[in-house]
C-alpha positions in Angstrom: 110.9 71.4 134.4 114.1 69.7 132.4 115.1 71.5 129.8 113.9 74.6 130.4 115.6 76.0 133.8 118.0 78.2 131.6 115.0 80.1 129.8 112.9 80.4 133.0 115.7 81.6 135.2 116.9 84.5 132.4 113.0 85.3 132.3 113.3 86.0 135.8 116.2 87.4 135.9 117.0 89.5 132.4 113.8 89.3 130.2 111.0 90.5 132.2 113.2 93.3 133.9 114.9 94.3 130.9 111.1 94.7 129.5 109.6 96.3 132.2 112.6 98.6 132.5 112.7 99.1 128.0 108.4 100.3 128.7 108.8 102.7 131.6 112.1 104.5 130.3 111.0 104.6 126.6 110.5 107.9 126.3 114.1 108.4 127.4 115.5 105.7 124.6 117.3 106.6 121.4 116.2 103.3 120.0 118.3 103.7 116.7 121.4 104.1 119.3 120.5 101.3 121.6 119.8 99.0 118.6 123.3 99.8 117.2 124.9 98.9 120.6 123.3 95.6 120.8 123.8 94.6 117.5 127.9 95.3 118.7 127.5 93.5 121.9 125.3 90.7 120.1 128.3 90.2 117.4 130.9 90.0 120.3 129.0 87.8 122.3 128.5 85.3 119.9 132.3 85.3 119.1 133.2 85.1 122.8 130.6 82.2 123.3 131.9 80.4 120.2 135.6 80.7 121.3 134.9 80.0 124.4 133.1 76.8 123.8 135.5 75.7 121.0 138.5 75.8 124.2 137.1 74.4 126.3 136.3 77.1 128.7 132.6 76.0 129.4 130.1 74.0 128.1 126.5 73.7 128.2 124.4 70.6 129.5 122.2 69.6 127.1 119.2 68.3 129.7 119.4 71.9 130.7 118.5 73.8 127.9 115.8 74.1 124.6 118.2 73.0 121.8 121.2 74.5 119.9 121.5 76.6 117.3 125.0 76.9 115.2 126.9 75.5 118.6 125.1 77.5 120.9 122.0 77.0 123.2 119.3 79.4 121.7 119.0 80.6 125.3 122.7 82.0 125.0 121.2 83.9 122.0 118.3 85.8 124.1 121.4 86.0 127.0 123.6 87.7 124.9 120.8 90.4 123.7 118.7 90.3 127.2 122.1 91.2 130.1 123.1 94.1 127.9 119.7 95.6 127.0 119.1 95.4 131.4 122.6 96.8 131.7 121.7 99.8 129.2 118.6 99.8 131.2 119.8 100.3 134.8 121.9 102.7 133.3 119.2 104.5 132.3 116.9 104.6 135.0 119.8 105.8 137.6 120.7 108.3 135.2 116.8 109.4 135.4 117.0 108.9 139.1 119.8 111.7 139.5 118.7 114.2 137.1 115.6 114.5 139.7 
């Protein structure tokens, strides 16, 4: 499994439920607006990540993940576009949840 715990894990953890969550709410998604916010939260991300990395703040192990892309692990990529989108999600579905 080296190599790919980071991938399987966010699977698990952000992908599959962000998914699931993106399907059953879709009808309630301004995709044009949650497209927009991403792209934000994708741009800051990447910043963070970089500046983070270049102070030494945290690191990545590189038996741990698929390969790098610009300084980054391309799983830190689908991170930084898959924990917001579930965020939004969640968000979401309460909201749906309490106007029942």
């Amino acid at each position: 499994m080296s190599g790919f715990e980071y991938i399987i894990l966010m699977s698990i953890f952000a992908i599959i439920p962000s998914l699931f969550l993106l399907y059953i709410l879709r009808d309630k998604i301004n995709f044009k607006n949650l497209g927009i916010a991403l792209f934000i939260l994708f741009i800051i991300g990447i910043i963070w990540d970089q500046l983070s990395l270049r102070f030494g703040i945290w690191s990545f192990s590189s038996d741990k993940i698929i390969g790098n892309l610009f300084g980054l692990p391309i799983e830190e990529y689908i991170f930084i576009i898959f924990v917001p989108l579930l965020a939004i999600m969640i968000y979401i579905f309460v909201t749906k949840i309490n106007e029942n």
